[in-house]
C-alpha positions as a printed NumPy array, in Angstrom:
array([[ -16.249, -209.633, -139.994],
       [ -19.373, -207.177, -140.231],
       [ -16.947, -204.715, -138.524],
       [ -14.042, -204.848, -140.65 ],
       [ -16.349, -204.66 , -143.784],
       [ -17.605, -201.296, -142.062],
       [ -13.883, -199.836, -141.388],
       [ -13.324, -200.46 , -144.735],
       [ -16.129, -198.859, -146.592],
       [ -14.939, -195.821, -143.718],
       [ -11.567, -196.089, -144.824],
       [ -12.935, -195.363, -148.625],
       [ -15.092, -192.83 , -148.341],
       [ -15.132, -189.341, -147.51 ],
       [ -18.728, -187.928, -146.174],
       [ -20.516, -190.762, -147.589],
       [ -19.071, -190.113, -151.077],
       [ -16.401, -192.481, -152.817],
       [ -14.934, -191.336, -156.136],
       [ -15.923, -193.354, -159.536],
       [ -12.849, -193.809, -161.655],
       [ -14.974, -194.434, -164.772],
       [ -17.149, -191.248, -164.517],
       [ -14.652, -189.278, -162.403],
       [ -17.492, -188.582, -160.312],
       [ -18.006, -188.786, -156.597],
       [ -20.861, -191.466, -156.332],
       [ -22.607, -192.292, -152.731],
       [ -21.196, -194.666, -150.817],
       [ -24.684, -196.28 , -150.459],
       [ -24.424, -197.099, -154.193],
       [ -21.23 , -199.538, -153.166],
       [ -20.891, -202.923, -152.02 ],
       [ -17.803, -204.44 , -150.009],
       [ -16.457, -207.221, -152.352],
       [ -14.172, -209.553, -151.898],
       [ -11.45 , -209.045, -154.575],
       [ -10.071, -212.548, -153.652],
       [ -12.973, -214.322, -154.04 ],
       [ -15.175, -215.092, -150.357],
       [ -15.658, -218.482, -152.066],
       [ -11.902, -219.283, -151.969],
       [ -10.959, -217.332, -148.851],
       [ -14.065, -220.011, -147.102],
       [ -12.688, -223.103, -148.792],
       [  -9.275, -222.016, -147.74 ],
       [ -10.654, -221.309, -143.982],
       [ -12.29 , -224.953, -143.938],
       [  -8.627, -226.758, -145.317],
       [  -6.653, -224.752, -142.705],
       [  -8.605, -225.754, -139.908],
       [ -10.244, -229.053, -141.021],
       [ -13.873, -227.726, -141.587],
       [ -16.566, -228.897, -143.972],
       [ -18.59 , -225.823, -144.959],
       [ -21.548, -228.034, -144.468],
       [ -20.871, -227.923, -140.433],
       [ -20.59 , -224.596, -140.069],
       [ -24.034, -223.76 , -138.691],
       [ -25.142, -219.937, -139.63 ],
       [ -27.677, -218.014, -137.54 ],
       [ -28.44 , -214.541, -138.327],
       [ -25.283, -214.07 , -141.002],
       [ -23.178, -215.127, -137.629],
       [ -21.288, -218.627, -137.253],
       [ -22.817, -220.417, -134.195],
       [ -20.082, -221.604, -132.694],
       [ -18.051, -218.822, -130.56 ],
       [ -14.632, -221.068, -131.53 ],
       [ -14.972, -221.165, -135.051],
       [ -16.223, -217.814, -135.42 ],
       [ -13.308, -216.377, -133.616],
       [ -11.325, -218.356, -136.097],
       [ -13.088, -217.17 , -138.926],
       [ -12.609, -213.574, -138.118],
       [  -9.248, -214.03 , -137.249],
       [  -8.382, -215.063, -140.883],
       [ -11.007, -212.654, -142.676],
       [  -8.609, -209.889, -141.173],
       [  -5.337, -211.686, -142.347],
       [  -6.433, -212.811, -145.437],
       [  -9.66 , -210.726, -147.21 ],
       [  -8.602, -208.272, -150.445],
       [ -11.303, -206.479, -150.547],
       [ -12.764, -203.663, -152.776],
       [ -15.755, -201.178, -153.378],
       [ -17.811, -202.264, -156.371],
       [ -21.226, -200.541, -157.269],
       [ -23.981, -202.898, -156.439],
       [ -24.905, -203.176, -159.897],
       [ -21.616, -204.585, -160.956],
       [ -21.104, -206.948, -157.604],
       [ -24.577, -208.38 , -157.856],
       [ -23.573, -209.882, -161.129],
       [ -20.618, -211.527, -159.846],
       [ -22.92 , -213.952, -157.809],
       [ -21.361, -215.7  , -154.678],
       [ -20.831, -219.33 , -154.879],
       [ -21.962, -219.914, -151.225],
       [ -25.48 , -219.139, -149.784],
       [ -24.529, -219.219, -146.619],
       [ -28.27 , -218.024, -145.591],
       [ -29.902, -221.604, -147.179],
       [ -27.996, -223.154, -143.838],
       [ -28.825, -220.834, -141.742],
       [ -30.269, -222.415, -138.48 ],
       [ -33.943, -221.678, -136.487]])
């Protein structure tokens, strides 16, 4: 997943700039977050219905699913099914995230 998050910020920038439709100014790309238009909530509980998951047994290491199976599944529909956009950090940081996937995260 980490590497199409990367690909995408690539994708929208050009030298490390990305172009602020509010200000019409060309902002750092460091000043941008990857968010998930369709909310990452939604595209998780829709991940755990398709494939009979509970989020609670998806065991979380290092930001990386534990399990090489569901991990490959995971990406596999993260690439299908993600809409994502660049936000400034400001303005994604307020939108929260319903999951902390790092509170589960194992030893």
């Amino acid at each position: 997943m980490w590497d199409q998050i990367r690909e995408f910020k690539d994708i929208h920038s050009i030298g490390g700039k990305i172009w602020n439709k509010e200000t019409k100014k060309w902002d750092s790309i460091d000043d941008y977050h990857v968010d998930h238009d369709y909310p990452f909530s939604m595209l998780l509980d829709d991940f755990c219905k398709i494939y009979g998951y509970s989020f609670d047994e998806i065991e979380v290491s290092s930001g990386l699913i534990v399990s090489d199976e569901i991990r490959t599944k995971w990406q596999r529909h993260h690439l299908v099914n993600a809409s994502l956009q660049m936000l400034p950090i400001s303005e994604n940081l307020k939108k929260g995230s319903k999951y902390d996937i790092s509170l589960r995260a194992t030893k």
